[in-house]
LUMDRENSE-654171 format. One record per residue (C-alpha): residue number from 1; x, y, z; residue in three letters. Coordinates in nm, 2 decimals, always signed. Layout:
<rs>
R   num       px       py       pz   residu
R   NUM        X        Y        Z      Ala
...
</rs>
This chain:
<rs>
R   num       px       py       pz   residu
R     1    +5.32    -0.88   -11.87      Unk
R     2    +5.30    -0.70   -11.54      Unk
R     3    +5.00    -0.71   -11.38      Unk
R     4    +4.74    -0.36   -11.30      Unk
R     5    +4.84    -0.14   -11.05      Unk
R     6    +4.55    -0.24   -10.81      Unk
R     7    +4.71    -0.63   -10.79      Unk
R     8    +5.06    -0.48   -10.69      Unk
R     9    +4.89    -0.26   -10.44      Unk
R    10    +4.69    -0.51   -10.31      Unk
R    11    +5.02    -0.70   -10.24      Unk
R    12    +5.24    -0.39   -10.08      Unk
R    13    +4.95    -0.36    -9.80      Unk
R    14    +4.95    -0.71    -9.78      Unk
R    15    +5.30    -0.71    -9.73      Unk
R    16    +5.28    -0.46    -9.46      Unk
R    17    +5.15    -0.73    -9.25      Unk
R    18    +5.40    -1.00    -9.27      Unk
R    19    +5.76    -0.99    -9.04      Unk
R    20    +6.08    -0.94    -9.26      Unk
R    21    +6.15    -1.29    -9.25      Unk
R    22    +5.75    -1.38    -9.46      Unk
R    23    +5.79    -1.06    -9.65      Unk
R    24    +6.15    -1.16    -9.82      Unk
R    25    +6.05    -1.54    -9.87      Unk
R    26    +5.75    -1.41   -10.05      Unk
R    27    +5.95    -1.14   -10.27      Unk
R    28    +6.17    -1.44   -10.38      Unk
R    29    +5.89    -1.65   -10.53      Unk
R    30    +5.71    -1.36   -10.70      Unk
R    31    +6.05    -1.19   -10.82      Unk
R    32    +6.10    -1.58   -10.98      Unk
R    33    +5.71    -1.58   -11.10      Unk
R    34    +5.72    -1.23   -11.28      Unk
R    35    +5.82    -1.22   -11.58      Unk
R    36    +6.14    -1.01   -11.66      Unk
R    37    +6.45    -1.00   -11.87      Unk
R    38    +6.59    -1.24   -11.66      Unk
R    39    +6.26    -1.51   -11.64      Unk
R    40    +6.07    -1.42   -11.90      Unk
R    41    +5.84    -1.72   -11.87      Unk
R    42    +5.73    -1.63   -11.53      Unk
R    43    +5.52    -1.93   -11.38      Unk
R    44    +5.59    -2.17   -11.67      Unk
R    45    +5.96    -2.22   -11.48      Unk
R    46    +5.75    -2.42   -11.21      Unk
R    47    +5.58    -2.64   -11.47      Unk
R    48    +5.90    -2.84   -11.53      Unk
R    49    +5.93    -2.89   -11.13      Unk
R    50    +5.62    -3.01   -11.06      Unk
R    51    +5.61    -3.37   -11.21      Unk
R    52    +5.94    -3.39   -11.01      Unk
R    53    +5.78    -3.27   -10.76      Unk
R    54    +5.49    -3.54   -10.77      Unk
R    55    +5.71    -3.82   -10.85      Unk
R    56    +5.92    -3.73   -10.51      Unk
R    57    +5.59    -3.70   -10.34      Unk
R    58    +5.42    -4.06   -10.47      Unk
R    59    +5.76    -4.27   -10.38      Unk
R    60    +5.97    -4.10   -10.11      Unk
R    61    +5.75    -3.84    -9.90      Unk
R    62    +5.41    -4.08    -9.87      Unk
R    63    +5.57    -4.41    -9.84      Unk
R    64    +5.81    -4.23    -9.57      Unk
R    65    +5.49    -4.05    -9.35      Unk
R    66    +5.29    -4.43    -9.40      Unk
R    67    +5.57    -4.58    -9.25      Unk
R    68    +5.55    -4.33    -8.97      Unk
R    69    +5.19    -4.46    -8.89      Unk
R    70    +5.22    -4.84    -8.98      Unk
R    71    +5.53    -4.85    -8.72      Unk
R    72    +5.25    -4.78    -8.45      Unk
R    73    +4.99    -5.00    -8.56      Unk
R    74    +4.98    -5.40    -8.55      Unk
R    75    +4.94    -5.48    -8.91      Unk
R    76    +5.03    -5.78    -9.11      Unk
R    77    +5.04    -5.60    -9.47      Unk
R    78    +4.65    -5.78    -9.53      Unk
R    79    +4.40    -5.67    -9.28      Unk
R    80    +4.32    -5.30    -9.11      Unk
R    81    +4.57    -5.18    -8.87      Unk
R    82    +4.52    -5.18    -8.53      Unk
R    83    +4.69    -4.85    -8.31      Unk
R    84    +4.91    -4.98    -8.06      Unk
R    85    +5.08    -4.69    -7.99      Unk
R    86    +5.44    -4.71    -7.90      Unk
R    87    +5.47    -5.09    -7.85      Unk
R    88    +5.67    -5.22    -8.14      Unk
R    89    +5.89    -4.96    -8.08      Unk
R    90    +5.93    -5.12    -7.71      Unk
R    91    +5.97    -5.42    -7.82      Unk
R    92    +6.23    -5.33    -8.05      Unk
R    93    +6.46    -5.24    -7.78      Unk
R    94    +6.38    -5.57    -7.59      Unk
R    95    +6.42    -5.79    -7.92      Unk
R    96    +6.75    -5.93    -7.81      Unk
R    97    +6.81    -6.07    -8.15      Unk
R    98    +6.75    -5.74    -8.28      Unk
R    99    +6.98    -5.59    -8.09      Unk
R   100    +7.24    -5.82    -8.16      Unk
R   101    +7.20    -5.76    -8.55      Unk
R   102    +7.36    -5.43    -8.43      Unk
R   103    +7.61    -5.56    -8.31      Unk
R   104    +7.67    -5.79    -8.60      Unk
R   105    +7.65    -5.49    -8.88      Unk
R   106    +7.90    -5.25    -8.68      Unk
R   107    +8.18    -5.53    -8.67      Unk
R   108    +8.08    -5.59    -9.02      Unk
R   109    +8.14    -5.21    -9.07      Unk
R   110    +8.45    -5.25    -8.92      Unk
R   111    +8.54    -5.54    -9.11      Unk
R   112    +8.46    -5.31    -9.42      Unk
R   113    +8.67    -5.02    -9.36      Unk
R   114    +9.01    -5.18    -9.31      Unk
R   115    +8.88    -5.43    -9.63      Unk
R   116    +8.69    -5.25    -9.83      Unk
R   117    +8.87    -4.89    -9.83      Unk
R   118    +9.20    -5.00    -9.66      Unk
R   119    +9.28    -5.19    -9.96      Unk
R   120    +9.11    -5.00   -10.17      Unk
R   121    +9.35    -4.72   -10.11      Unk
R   122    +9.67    -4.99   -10.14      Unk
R   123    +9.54    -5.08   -10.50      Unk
R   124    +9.51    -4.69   -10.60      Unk
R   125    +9.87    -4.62   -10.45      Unk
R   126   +10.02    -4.90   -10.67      Unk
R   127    +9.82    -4.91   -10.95      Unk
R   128    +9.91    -4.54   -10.97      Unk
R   129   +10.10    -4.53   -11.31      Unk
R   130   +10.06    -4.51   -11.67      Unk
R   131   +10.35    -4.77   -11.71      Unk
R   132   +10.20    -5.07   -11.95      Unk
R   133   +10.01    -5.30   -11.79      Unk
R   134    +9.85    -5.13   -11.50      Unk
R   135    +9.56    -5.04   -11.69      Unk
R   136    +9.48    -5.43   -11.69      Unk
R   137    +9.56    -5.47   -11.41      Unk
R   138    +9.35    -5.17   -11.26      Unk
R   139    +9.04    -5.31   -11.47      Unk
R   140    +9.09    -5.64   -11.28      Unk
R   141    +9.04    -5.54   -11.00      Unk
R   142    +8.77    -5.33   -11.07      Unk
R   143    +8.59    -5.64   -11.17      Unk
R   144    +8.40    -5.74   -10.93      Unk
R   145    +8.22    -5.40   -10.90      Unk
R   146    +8.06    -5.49   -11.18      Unk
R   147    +7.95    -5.80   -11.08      Unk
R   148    +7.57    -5.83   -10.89      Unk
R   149    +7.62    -5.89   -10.54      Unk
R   150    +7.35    -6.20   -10.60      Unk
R   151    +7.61    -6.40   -10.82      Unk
R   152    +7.91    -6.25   -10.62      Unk
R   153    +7.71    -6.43   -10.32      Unk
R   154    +7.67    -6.77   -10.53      Unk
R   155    +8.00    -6.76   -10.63      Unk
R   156    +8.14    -6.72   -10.29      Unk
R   157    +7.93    -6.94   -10.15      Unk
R   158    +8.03    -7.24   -10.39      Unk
R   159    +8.37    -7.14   -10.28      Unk
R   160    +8.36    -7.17    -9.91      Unk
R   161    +8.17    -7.51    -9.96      Unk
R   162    +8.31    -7.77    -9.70      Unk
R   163    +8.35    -8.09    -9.96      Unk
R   164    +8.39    -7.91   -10.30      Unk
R   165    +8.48    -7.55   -10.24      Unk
R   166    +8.80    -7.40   -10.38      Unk
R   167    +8.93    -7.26   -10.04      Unk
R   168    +8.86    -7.55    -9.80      Unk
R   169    +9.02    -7.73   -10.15      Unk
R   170    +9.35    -7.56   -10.15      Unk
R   171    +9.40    -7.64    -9.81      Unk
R   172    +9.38    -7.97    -9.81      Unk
R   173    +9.62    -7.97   -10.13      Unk
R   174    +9.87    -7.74    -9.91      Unk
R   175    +9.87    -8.01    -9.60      Unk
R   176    +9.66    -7.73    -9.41      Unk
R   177    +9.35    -8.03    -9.30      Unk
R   178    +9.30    -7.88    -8.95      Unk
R   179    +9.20    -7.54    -9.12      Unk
R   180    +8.98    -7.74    -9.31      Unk
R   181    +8.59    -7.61    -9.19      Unk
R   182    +8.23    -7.47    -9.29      Unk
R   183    +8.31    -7.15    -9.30      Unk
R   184    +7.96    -7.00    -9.35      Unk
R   185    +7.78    -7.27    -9.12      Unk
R   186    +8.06    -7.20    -8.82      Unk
R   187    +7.94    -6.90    -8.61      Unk
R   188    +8.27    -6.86    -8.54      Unk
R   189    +8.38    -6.76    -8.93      Unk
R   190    +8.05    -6.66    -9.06      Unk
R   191    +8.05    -6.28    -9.04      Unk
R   192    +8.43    -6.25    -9.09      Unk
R   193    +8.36    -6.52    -9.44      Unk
R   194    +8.13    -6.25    -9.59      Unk
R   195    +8.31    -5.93    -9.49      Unk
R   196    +8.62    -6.06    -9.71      Unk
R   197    +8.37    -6.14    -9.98      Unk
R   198    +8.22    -5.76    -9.93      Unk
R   199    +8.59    -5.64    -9.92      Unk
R   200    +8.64    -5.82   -10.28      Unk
R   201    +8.31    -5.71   -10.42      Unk
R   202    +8.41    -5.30   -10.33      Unk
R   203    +8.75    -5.27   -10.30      Unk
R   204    +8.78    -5.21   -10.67      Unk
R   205    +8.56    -4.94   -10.62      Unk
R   206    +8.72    -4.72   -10.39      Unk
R   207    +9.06    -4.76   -10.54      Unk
R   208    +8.90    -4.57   -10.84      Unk
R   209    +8.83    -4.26   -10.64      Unk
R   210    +9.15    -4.28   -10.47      Unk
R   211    +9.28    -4.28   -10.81      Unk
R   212    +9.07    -3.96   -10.91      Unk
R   213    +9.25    -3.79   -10.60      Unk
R   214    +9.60    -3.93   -10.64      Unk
R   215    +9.61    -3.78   -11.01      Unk
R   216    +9.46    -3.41   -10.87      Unk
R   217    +9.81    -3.47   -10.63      Unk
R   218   +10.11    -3.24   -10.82      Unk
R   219   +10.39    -3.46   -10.91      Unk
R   220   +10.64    -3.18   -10.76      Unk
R   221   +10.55    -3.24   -10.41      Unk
R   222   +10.69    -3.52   -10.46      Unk
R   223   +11.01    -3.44   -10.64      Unk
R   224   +11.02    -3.20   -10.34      Unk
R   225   +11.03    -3.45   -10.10      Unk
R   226   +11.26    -3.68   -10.27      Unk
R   227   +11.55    -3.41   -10.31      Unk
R   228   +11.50    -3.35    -9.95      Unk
R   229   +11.56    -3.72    -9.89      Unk
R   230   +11.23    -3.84    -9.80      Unk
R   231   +11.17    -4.23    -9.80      Unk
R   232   +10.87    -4.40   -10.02      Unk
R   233   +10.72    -4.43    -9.67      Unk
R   234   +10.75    -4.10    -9.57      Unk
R   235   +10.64    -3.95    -9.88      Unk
R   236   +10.29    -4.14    -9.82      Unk
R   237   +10.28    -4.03    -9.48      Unk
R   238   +10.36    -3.69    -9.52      Unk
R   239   +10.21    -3.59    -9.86      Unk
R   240    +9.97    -3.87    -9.98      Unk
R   241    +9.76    -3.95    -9.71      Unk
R   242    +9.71    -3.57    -9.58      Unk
R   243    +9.61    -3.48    -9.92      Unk
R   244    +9.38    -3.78    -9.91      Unk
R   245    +9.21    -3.64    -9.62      Unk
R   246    +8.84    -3.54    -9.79      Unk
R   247    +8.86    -3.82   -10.03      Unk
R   248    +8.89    -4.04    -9.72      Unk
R   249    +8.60    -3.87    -9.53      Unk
R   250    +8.39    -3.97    -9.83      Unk
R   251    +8.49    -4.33    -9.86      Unk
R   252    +8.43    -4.38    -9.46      Unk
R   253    +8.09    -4.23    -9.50      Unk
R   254    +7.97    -4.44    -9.81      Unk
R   255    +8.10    -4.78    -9.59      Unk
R   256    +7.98    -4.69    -9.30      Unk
R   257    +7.62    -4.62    -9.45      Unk
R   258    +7.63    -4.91    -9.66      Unk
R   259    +7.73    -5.14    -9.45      Unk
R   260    +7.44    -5.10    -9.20      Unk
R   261    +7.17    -5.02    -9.48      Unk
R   262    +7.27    -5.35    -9.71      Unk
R   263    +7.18    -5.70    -9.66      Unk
R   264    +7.22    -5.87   -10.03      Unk
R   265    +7.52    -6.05    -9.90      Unk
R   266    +7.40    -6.17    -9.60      Unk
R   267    +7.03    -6.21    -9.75      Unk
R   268    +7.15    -6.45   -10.01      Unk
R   269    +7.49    -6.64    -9.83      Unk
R   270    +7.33    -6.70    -9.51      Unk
R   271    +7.04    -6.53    -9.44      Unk
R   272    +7.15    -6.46    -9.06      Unk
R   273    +7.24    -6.80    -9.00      Unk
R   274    +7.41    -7.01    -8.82      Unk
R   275    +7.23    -6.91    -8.46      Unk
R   276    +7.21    -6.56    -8.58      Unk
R   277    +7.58    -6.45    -8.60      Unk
R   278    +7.53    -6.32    -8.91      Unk
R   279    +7.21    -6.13    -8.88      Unk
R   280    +7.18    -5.79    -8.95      Unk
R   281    +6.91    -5.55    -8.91      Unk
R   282    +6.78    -5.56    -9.31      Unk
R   283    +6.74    -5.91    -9.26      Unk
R   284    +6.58    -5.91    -8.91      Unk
R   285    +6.33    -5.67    -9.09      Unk
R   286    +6.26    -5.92    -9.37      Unk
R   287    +6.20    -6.21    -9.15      Unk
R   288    +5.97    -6.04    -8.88      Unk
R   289    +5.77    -5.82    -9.18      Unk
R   290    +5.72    -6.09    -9.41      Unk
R   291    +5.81    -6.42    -9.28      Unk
R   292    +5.68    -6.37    -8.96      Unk
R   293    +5.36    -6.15    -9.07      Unk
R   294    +5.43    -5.87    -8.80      Unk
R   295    +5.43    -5.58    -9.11      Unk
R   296    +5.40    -5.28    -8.84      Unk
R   297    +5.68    -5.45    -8.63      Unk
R   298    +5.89    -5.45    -8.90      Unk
R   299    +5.82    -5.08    -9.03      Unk
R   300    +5.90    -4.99    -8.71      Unk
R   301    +6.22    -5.18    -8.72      Unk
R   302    +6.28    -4.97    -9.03      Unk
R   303    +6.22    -4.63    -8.86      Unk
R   304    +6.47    -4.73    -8.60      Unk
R   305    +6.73    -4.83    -8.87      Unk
R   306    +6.68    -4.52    -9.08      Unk
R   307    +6.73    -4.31    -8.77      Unk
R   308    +7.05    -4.48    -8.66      Unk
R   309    +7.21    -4.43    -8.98      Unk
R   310    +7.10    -4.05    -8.99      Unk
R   311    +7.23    -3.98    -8.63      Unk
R   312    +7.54    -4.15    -8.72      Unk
R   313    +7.59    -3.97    -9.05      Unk
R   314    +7.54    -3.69    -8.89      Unk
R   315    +7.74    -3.74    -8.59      Unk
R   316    +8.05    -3.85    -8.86      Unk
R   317    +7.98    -3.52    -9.13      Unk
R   318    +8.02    -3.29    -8.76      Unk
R   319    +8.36    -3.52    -8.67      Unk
R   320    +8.50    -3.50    -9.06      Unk
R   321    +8.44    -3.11    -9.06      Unk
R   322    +8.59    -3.05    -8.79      Unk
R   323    +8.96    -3.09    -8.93      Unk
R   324    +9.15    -2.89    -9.15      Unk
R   325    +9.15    -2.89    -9.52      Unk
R   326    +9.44    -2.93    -9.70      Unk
R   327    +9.50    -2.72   -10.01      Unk
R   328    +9.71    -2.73   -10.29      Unk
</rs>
C-alpha cells in the first residue's frame, strides 16, 4: 500500500531541509520500509532484526557502556560505587605486576607463533597427501583441538610433575638427571612449559587451514617448477609460502589475539605462579576483581586490555594490507 499523497508531500518538504548526506540515509530506510515488488512486506523485514537487535543490546552494548562507568568508580561488585574518576586507570600504569603480565603474554605470543602456527604450517605441508595413512595421521594431530583446555591443563600438568611426571620420568630413564626439575614451579621454565602445551593444544588447528589453502594451490605450478629444476626447498619458498601469504595474515591475527585475550592455561596450570612469571593480564584481572574485591580496578583493567588488543589488531590489519596479494 502506498501511503496518501499528503504523507509523501509532507516528507519531500521535509526533505528539503536536510543536507544530501540526511536526505540519502533517509531515502534508504524508507525505500527498504515501502513496500514494492522488491520488499513487499515493507516494515515487517525489521521485525526479524529486532530481537537480534535486543539480544546484542542486553549482552554486548550494556555490559560494554557499564564497564565504561564501573572502570571509574571504586566498587567491589556488592555495595554502591563510589566515582573516583581516573584513578584505577593510574594506577593501572603504576601496577608493576600489571605491567609485567604484559610482558609475560607478548613472549607468550611469541612463543605461540613459531609453536602454534610455525608448526602448524609443517604438519599441513607434510600431511599434504591423499596417500593412505595421512588421513590418520592428520586426525591425530588434530586431536588435541578437540580436547578442553581445562583437561589439556590437568593433563600437562600431571606430566611436568617433578616425582611422577612422564617428562621429568623419561629423563631420568635416558641418564638426563641434571635436566631433571619443576618445570611449572621454576620461574625460569614456567612460561616457556605452558607455551609448548598451547603449541600442542592449537597446532592441529591451524594445520587444517593451511590445508584448506594448500589444496586451493594448482598442482601445475608445481610441475612447473620441477621441470625447471626447482629443489623441494625452493618450491616452498617460491610457490608455497607466497601463495600462503593471506592464509598467514589470518593465522597471525587469530594467535596474536588469543594469546593476549586467553588465560585457561595459565588460570588452571599455575595461576601466575611461581613469583608471577607466568601472569598474564586475564588473570591479574581475576585476582584483583574477585580475589582481591577491587571490581572497578579490575573493569578498568579490562578496558585497558580490550584497548590493547584493538590498537594492535588494528595496527597488524593496516601492516597485512599493505602487501601485495598473490593471485592465481
Amino acid at each position: 500500500m502506498v501511503g496518501p499523497p499528503k504523507y509523501w508531500e509532507g516528507l519531500r518538504k521535509f526533505s528539503e531541509a536536510l543536507n544530501p548526506a540526511q536526505i540519502l540515509y533517509l531515502k534508504g530506510l524508507f525505500v527498504a520500509a515501502k513496500p514494492s515488488k522488491a520488499n513487499p512486506d515493507g516494515w515487517q523485514v525489521y521485525l526479524f532484526v529486532i530481537p537480534a537487535f535486543l539480544l546484542f543490546a542486553l549482552f554486548v552494548l550494556f555490559p560494554l557502556l557499564s564497564s565504561l562507568y564501573y572502570g571509574f568508580t571504586r566498587w567491589d561488585g556488592m555495595s554502591s560505587p563510589v566515582w573516583i574518576g581516573w584513578d584505577n586507570y593510574i594506577r593501572a600504569f603504576k601496577d608493576t605486576i600489571h605491567l609485567r603480565s604484559y610482558l609475560n603474554a607478548s613472549l607468550y605470543v611469541l612463543g605461540t607463533l613459531v609453536v602454534e602456527v610455525g608448526l602448524g604450517l609443517i604438519l599441513a605441508v607434510l600431511l599434504n597427501s591423499d596417500r593412505p595413512g595421512f588421513s590418520l595421521f592428520r586426525v591425530l594431530c588434530f586431536s588435541p583441538v578437540v580436547l578442553s583446555m581445562v583437561a589439556a591443563a590437568i593433563l600437562w600438568t600431571f606430566i611436568y610433575d617433578l616425582r611422577f611426571g612422564l617428562l621429568n620420568g623419561f629423563l631420568r630413564e635416558i641418564g638426563l638427571e641434571a635436566w631433571v626439575k619443576p618445570w611449572l614451579a621454576q620461574e625460569s621454565t614456567a612460561l616457556a612449559a605452558v607455551t609448548l602445551v598451547s603449541g600442542w593444544k592449537y597446532a592441529g588447528f591451524y594445520m587444517v587451514i593451511y590445508l584448506a589453502a594448500l589444496k586451493r594451490i594448482p598442482l601445475s605450478l608445481y610441475e612447473a617448477a620441477m621441470l625447471d629444476g626447482a629443489g623441494i626447498f625452493q618450491r616452498f619458498w617460491r610457490i608455497t609460502l607466497p601463495l600462503l601469504r593471506e592464509t598467514t595474515m589470518i593465522a597471525l591475527l587469530l594467535a596474536i589475539t588469543g594469546g593476549f585475550a586467553g588465560i585457561e592455561l595459565f588460570f588452571a596450570m599455575t595461576n601466575g605462579q611461581p613469583f608471577n612469571a607466568t601472569e598474564v593480564p586475564g588473570t591479574w584481572i581475576i585476582k584483583q576483581a574477585f580475589d582481591a574485591g577491587q571490581m572497578g580496578y579490575g573493569v578498568a583493567l579490562t578496558v585497558l586490555m580490550m584497548l590493547f588488543i584493538g590498537i594492535i589488531s588494528v595496527l597488524y590489519l593496516r601492516f597485512a594490507n599493505q602487501g601485495e596479494t598473490v593471485q592465481y
